[in-house]
N, C-alpha and C positions, 0 to 999 in steps of 0.2 A: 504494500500500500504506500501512495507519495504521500508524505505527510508534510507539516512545517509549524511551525509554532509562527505566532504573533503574538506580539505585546500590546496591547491594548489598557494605557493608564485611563485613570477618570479625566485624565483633560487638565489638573489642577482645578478640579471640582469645585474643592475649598475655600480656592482662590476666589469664586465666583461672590461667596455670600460674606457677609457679615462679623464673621470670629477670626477672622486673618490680621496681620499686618496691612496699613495702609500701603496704600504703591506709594512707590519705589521714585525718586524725585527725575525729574524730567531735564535738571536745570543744575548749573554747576552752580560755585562760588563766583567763579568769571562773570559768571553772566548775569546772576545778583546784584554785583561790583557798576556794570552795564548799566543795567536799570535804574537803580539808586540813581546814577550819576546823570541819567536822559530826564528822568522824572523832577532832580532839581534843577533844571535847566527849560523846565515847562509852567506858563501861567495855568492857570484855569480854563480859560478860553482853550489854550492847547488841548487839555487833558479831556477837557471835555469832548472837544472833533476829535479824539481817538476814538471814543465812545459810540460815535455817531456812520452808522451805513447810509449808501445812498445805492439806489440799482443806477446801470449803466444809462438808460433814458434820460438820466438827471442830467449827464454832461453831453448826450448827441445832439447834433445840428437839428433842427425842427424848422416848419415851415410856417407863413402867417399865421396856420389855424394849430400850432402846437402839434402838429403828428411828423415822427420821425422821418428826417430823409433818409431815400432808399438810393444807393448803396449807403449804410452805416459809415456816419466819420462822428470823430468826437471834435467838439467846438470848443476851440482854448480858452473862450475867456469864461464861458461855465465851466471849465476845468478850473480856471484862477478863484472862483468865487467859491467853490465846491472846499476844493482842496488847499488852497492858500490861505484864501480870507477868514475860510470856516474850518480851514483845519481836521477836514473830513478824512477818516482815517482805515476806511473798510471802501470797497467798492463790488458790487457783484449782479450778475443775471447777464444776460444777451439782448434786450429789446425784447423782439417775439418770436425770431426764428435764428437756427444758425449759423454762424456765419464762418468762412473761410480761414487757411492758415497765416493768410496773408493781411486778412480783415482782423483778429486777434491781431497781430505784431503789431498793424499798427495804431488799434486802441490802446494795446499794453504801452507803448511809445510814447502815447501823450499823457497815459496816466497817471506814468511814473515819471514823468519829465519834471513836475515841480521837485520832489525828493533828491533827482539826478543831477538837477542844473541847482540844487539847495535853496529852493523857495521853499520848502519845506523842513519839519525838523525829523521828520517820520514818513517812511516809507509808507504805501497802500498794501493791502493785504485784499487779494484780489477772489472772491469764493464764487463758486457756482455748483451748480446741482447737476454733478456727473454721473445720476443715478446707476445705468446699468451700460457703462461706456461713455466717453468724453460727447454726449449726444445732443452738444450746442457745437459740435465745429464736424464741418461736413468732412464725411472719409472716417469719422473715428468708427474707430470699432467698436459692436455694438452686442454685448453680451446678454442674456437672459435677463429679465427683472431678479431680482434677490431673492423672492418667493420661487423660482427656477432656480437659482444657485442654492436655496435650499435644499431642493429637492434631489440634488446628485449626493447630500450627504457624506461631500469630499470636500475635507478642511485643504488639503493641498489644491484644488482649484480653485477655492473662495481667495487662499494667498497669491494665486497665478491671476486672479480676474485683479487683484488691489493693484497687484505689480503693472499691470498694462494700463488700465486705466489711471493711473498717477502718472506713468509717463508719457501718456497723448494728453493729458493736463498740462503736464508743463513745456511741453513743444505746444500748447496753445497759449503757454507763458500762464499759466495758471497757478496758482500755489495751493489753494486752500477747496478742498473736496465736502462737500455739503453732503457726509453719507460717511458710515451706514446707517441704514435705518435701523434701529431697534428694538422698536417698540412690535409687542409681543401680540402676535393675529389670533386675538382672542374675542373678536365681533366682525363674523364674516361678510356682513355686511357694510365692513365699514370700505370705502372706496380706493383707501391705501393699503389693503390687504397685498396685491401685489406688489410692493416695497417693502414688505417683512420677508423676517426669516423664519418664518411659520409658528407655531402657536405652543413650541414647546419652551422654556429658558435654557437647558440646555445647551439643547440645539444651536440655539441662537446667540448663545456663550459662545460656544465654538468657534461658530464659523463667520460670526461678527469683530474677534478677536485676529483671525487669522487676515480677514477683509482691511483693517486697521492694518497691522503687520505689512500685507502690500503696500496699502498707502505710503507708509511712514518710513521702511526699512528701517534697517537694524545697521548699528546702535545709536545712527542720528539719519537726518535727514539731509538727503544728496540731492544733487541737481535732475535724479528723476524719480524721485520722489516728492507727496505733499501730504500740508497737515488734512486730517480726517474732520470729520464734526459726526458724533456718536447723536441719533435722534430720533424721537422727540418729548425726551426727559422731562414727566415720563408720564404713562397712562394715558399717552393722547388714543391710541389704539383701541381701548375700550370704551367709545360713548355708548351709553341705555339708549341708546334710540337708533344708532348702527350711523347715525347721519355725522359728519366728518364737522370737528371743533362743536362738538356737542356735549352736557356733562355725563363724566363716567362718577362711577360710585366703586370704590377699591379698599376697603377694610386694609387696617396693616398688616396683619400676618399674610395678604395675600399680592400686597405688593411687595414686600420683601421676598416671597418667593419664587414668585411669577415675571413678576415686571421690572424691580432693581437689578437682578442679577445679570441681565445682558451688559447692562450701564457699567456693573463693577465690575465686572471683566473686562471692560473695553477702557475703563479707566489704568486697571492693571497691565494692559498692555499699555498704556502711554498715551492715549488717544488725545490729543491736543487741543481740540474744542469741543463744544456741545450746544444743540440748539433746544428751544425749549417751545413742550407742549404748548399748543394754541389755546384746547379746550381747557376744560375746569376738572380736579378732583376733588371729591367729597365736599362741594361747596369753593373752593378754591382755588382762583384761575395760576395755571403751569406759573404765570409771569410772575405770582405774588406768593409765591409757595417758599416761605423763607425756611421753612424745616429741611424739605427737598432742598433746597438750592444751596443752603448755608451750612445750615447741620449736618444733611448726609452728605450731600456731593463734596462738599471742599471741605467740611469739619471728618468725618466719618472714613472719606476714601480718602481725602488728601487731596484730591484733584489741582495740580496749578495751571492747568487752561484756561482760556476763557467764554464765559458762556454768554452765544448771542441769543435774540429774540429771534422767532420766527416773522413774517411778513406784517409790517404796521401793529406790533402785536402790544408795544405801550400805549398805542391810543386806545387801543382795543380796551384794556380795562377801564378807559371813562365810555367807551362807543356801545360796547358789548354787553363786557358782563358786569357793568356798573359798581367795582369795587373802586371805582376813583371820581371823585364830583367833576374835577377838571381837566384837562390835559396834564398839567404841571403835576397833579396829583399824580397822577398815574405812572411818569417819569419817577417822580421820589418814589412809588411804591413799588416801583419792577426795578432798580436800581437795588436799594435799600435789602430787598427779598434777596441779591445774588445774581441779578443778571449784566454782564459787566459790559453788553454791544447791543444795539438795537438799531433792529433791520428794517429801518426809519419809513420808508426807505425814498419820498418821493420830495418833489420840492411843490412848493416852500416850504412844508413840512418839517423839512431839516433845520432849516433857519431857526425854524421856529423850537426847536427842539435844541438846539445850541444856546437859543435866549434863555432859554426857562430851565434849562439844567443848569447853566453858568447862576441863574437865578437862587435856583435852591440852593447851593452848593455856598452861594455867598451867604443866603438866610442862615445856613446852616442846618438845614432841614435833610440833605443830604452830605452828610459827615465826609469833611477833607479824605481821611482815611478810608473814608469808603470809594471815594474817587481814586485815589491814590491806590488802592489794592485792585479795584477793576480797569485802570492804566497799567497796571505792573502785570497783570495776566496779560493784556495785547499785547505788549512791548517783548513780554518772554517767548510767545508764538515768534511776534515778528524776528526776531533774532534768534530764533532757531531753523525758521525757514530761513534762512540766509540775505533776508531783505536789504538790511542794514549795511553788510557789503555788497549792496550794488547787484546782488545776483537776481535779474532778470535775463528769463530765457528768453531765447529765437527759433521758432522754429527749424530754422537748418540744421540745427543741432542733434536732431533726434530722426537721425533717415529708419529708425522702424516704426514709424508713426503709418498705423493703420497696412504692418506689413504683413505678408504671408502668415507669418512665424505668429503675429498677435492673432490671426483671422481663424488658423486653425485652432488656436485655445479657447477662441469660443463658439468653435463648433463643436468642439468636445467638450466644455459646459453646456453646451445645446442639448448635446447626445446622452450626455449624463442625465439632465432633467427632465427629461419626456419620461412620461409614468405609465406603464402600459395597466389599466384597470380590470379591462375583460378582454379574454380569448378563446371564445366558444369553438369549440372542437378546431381549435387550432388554424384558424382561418389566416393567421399571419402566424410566420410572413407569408405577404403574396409572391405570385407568379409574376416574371416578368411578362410570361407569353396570356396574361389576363387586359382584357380591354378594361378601362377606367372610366369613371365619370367623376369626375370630381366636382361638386357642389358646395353651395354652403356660404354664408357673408363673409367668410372669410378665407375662403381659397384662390381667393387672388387679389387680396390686399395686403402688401408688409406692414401698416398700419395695427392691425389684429393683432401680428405675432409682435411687436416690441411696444404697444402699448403706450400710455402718456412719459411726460420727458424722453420725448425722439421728436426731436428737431424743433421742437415749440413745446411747449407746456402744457398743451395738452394732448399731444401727439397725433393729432386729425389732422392733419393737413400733407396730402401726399406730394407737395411737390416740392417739396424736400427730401423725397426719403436716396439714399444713398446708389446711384448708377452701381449697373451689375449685381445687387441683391433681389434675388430671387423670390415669389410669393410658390405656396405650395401646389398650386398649377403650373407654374412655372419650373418646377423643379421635376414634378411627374412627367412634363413633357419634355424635359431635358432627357432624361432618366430611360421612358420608352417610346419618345419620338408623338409628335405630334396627331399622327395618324390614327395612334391607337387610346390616345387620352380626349375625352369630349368633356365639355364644360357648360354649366347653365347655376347661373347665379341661385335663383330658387326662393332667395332671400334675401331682403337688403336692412343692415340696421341705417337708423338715423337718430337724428334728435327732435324733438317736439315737447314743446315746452319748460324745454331746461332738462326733460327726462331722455334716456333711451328710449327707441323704439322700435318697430320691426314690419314690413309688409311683406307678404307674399310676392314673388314675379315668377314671371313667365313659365308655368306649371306646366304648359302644356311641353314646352320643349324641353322641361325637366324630364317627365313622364317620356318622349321621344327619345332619346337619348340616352336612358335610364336601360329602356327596352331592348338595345343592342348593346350594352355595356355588360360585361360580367361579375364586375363590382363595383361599389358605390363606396367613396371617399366622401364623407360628410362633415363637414369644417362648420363647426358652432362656433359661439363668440359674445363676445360683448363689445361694444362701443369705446373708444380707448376715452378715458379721462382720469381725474384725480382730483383730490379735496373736494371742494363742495361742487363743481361741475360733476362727478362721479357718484353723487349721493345715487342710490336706488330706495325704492319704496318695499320689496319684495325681492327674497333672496332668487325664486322661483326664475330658472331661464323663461324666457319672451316668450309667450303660447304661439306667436308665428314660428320659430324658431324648432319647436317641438314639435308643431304639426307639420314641417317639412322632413321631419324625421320620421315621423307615420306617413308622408307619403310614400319616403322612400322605404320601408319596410313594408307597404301594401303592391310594389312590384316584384315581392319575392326572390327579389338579389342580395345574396351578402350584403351588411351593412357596417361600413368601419366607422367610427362617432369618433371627429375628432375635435377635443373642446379645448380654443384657443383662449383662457379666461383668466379675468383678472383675478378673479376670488369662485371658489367655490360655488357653481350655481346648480339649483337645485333642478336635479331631471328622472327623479324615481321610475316616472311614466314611461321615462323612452331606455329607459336602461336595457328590461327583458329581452326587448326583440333585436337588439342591437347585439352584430355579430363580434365586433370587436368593439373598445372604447379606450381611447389615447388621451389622456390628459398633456399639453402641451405646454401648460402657463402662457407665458410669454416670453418667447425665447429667443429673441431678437433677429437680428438683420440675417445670422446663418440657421435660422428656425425650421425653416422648408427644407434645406437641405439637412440637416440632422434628422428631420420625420422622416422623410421618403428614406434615407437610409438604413432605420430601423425599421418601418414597414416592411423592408424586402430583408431583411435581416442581414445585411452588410454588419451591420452593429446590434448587439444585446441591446434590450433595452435591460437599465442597472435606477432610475429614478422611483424614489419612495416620498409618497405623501408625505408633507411636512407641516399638514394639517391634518384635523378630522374633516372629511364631505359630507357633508352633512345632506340628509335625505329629507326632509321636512322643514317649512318654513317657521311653523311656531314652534320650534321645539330645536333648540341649537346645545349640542352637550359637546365633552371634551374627552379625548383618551382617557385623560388622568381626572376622568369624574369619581368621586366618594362613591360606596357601595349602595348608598338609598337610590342613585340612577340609575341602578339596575333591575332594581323595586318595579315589578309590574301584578298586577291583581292574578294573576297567575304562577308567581313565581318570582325569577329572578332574570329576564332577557329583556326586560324594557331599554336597555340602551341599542340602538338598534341605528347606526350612522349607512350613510353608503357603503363609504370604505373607512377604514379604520387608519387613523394618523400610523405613518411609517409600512403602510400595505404600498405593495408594484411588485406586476409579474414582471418574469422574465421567459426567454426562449428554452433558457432551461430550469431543472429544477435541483434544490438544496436537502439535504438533511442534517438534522443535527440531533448528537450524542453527546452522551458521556460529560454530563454538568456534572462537575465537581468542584467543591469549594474545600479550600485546604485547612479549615476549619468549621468546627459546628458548633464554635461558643468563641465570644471575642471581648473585653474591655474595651474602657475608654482612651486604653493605651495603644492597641494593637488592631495591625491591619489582617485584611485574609484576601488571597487569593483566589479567582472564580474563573476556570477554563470549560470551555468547550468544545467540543468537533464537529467542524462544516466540510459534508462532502459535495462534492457537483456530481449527483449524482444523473445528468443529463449527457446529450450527445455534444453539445457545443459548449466552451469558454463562455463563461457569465461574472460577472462582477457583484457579488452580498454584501448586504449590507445588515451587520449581526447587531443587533440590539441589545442593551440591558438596560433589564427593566428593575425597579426594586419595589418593593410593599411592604408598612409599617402595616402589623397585622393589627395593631390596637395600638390607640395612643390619647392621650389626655384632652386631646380636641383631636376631631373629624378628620383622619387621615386620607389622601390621595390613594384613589384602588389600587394604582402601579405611578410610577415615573420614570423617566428616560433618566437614566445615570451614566451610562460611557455607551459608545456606539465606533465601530470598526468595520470601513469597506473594505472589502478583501476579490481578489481575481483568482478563480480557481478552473483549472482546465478540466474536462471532462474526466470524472473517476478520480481527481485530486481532491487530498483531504487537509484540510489544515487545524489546525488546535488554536485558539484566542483565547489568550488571558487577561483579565482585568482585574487592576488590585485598587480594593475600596479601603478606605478608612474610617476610620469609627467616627469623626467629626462628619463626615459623607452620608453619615443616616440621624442626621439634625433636620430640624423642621421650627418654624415661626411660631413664635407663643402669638399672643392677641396684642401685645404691646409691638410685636417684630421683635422680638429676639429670640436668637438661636439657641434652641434646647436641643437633648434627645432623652428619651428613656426606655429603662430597661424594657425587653418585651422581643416578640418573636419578628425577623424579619423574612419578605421571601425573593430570592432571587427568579428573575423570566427570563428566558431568551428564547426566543419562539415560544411552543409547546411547552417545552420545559422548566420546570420549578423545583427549587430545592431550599429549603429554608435553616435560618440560622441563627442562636440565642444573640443579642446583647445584655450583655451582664451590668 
């Protein structure tokens, strides 16, 4: 038998929660030395435009009626007012669409011209939202949403997608990455579901940490590398209503173990900034959260970054959510709470926000020191991305900008996160010698597969999208020639009234075409958007949408379902008849060509849920639901999902043996080791992805039925067996009292990997 061991640690588990050592300083004495010495060399008017973002629209040329000239240039002497006069010290966005490598050098040119020619005393710090690839500068490459790099459950691509995506940042002379997202997809209905890393902490520990890591490199940051911003600190991800900057309600024990631990992980690797929840927690808007911001973030983890506002988000607390009578108010109170940037962002606005902070700050309402601590966080960023000496990039510098070498890494992020759900009597992979029909609103739109932030903000707009990427008709008929692939829309989504929508077309020449075709590729989807243009009302896919999948199941042709979707949408009804069913997320610019490759089985699919899919609209539960949800008047099977978080076939199939844990009683001192055997018990090479799970069988409050604790992909060739070890520690089976703090107690625990359980005392 070929056997092999792997080592499989918990990750730095520990690291993740609350009983560890603060991280680890980011920042030397030199550069302390640095600060101190820029800091008394600054009025108040200065300190304060460090404070102060503006987006790029503030400094473009515009025309009598204020709308941006097309081609983009920036106008100098809104540059002198912005940045001189006002001493504006952040600058970030694109306008509305992408622009060139040539269009970046020369806005970088005049933005940093005051700092270069020393009309200024401070470099800009220049951010934008390089969500899933550099997808504000035309040609970048263009990887899966995050909710797709979850789904391959390989922390070495999430570090391969950082590393690429930092370096087409800064050949677009970029420094500062508005990502990862991290907040935790635990309301699938909410519209940034596809910008997580799915709905477990874990998980999103992992591969949020390793995401950072690419960003930042190791041990500082280089000229192709930038700083991260970890977001959106925190609980923006669960509003009670699913609709986006809406309030969520999060007891403490269950954000300390759900929602902060991605944050502390990401702060433990170094992550360099952080942006802050829009919406409100437990009555409490993200911006005035001085516990959050002050206590745990920088009192708790140590954090010395600094943390910006998300979009207009200090007027928001006089606009919104009424925790500030006036504008000024609302400055003193998201200042005061811990937030040390605000993403101002528009003018006059700025002006205005310069008077009235220099204001307070003179009242004394907003404490010198408190100014002075949130200057010394910018100033530490700026001087560790290399601002200060002069280091702006040029494009020429970076000839693998959007080359071969990056195009193939995310096509195998592509490959990886396609999740094969159902494969009724094996109908894939297909035949090449099979005729096609490929259908559906989304088989011949690249819009579909990469979703909002691709090439504008809310990613509609196709005439942007990148020459030479392919839509999944496009790829089928590359693949087997024209002749034998037929097409018919079927469906088209749109918008109508701020909502999605869906009509039926041309059914008869579906039905036609259908009829001499052998099988039927059916491309589902949703409408690309995000934040509040993405709100839905119903988790439920679009009832046009399903009845074009009953028609195609009423010509009696195989049926492959493939759902191009931002979040989980609910389709119980059309699952049954449906021959196969491909979950795709959104997997950007190389999306069609990764599907059609694993259709025909050139490639495994290896992509596992990184959510629960949920099968009903009133009724949303979680892997790691308590035992009363599985409470049914009959028994015990009322949890009842589509697919179950961490479920995706493959071409071949696994077994596993031989759970052993090298002990069956353990202290508060001591660790125990937990192996298993994965064979491929299949005809072809397949990639596993092994689980471990744990369950507090009793404990002093409502324990979790299982949780993800370590997780190990592995590639195993046909008839190859290998052995996975994971060693837990006894601080590794702690859990959140009601106050948030980390206990454990004695009592029986059980270990899962698969099928298998084997349980073990804590003494």
């Amino acid at each position: 038998m070929n056997k092999r061991i792997v080592i499989a640690t918990l990750f730095g588990l520990s690291a993740f929660f609350g009983w560890t050592q603060k991280a680890q300083s980011i920042s030397t004495p030199e550069i302390e030395q640095k600060i101190e010495e820029l800091l008394k060399s600054m009025s108040v008017h200065e300190k304060v435009g460090q404070t102060c973002q503006v987006t790029l629209d503030v400094l473009l040329k515009t025309d009598s009626e204020g709308k941006v000239i097309e081609p983009v240039s920036v106008d100098p002497k809104k540059v002198q007012e912005a940045i001189v006069q006002y001493g504006v010290g952040s600058v970030l966005n694109v306008g509305w669409h992408t622009l060139s490598l040539k269009e970046w050098e020369e806005v970088m040119k005049l933005v940093h011209d005051p700092y270069l020619t020393k009309q200024s005393k401070s470099p800009i710090i220049y951010g934008i939202d390089a969500i899933h690839g550099v997808n504000y500068t035309i040609g970048g490459t263009l990887f899966p949403q995050e909710i797709g790099l979850a789904a391959t459950w390989n922390p070495a691509l999430a570090e391969q997608f950082g590393e690429i995506v930092a370096y087409e940042c800064r050949a677009s002379g970029i420094h500062w990455n508005f990502s990862p997202v991290l907040d935790l997809a635990r309301q699938p209905l909410w519209s940034r579901t596809f910008e997580t890393l799915g709905e477990d902490p874990y998980l999103a520990s992992v591969l949020g940490q390793k995401i950072i890591k690419g960003y930042q490199g190791s041990p500082k940051i280089d000229a192709y590398h930038v700083a991260s911003c970890m977001k959106h600190f925190v609980g923006y991800s669960s509003p009670i209503s699913g609709r986006d900057r809406t309030p969520g309600w999060i007891p403490e024990k269950y954000m300390r173990e759900l929602y902060l631990p991605a944050f502390e992980a990401a702060t433990k690797e170094g992550a360099l900034t952080v942006m802050i929840n829009s919406g409100t927690v437990n009555g409490i808007p993200g911006h005035a959260n001085y516990h959050l911001l002050t206590e745990v973030l920088k009192g708790e983890w140590n954090f010395e970054g600094f943390a910006v506002s998300d979009w207009e988000d200090f007027l928001m607390l006089n606009t919104v959510h009424r925790t500030a009578e006036t504008t000024k108010a609302g400055i003193v109170q998201a200042i005061n709470a811990g937030v040390d940037m605000s993403m101002v962002p528009y003018a006059p606005y700025y002006q205005e926000y310069c008077k009235l902070m220099t204001e307070a700050v003179n009242e004394g309402s907003i404490p010198m020191a408190r100014l002075d601590d949130a200057v010394r966080r910018i100033l530490r960023v700026k001087i560790l991305l290399g601002l200060y000496e002069k280091n702006m990039n040029q494009a020429k510098k970076y000839p693998e900008f959007a080359s071969v070498k990056h195009q193939q890494a995310a096509l195998t992020a592509a490959q990886e996160s396609i999740t094969l759900l159902k494969n009724k009597e094996e109908i894939l992979p297909l035949k090449k010698s099979q005729k096609v029909l490929v259908s559906g609103p989304a088989a011949n739109n690249l819009m579909y597969l990469n979703g909002a932030w691709t090439h504008t903000w809310q990613g509609d707009n196709q005439s942007f999208n990148t020459a030479g990427r392919t839509s999944i008709l496009e790829e089928f008929q590359k693949v087997l020639g024209k002749e034998n692939v037929a097409y018919s829309e079927g469906c088209k989504l749109v918008t109508e009234n701020g909502y999605e929508a869906a009509h039926l077309v041309g059914m008869e020449d579906f039905k036609s075409k259908a009829a001499t075709s052998d099988v039927i590729v059916l491309c589902l989807g949703e409408y690309p958007a995000t934040e509040k243009p993405g709100d839905i009302r119903s988790l439920n896919l679009l009832p046009e949408q399903q009845q074009l999948a009953k028609e195609a199941y009423a010509t009696g042709k195989p049926v492959v379902l493939v759902l191009a979707e931002a979040r989980p949408r609910i389709i119980r009804d059309i699952v049954p008849d449906a021959s196969a069913i491909v979950q795709t997320y959104l997997p950007g610019d190389f999306g069609a060509e990764a599907l059609v490759d694993l259709l025909y089985g050139e490639v495994n699919f290896s992509g596992k849920l990184p959510y629960t899919y949920q099968k009903y609209d009133g009724q949303v539960e979680f892997y790691d639901h308590p035992r009363s949800v599985d409470r049914h008047k009959n028994g015990f099977d009322a949890y009842d999902p589509q697919w179950d978080f961490g479920f995706g076939l493959s071409y071949t199939s696994f077994e596993y043996s031989n759970l052993v844990l090298s002990k069956k009683s353990v202290t508060k001192s001591e660790s125990i080791t937990v192996s298993v055997e994965v064979k491929n018990t299949g005809k072809v090479a397949g990639k596993e992805v092994v689980q471990f799970y744990l369950s507090d069988e009793f404990a002093s409050l409502v324990p979790a039925g299982k949780s993800l604790k370590a997780f190990q992909k592995i590639e195993l060739a046909p008839g190859e067996t290998k052995t996975v070890q994971f060693q837990i520690k006894p601080d590794d089976l702690k859990f959140a009292d009601t106050d948030g703090k980390w206990i454990s107690e004695p009592g029986t625990f059980s270990v899962r990997i698969n099928k298998l359980i084997s349980n073990f005392e804590l003494n």
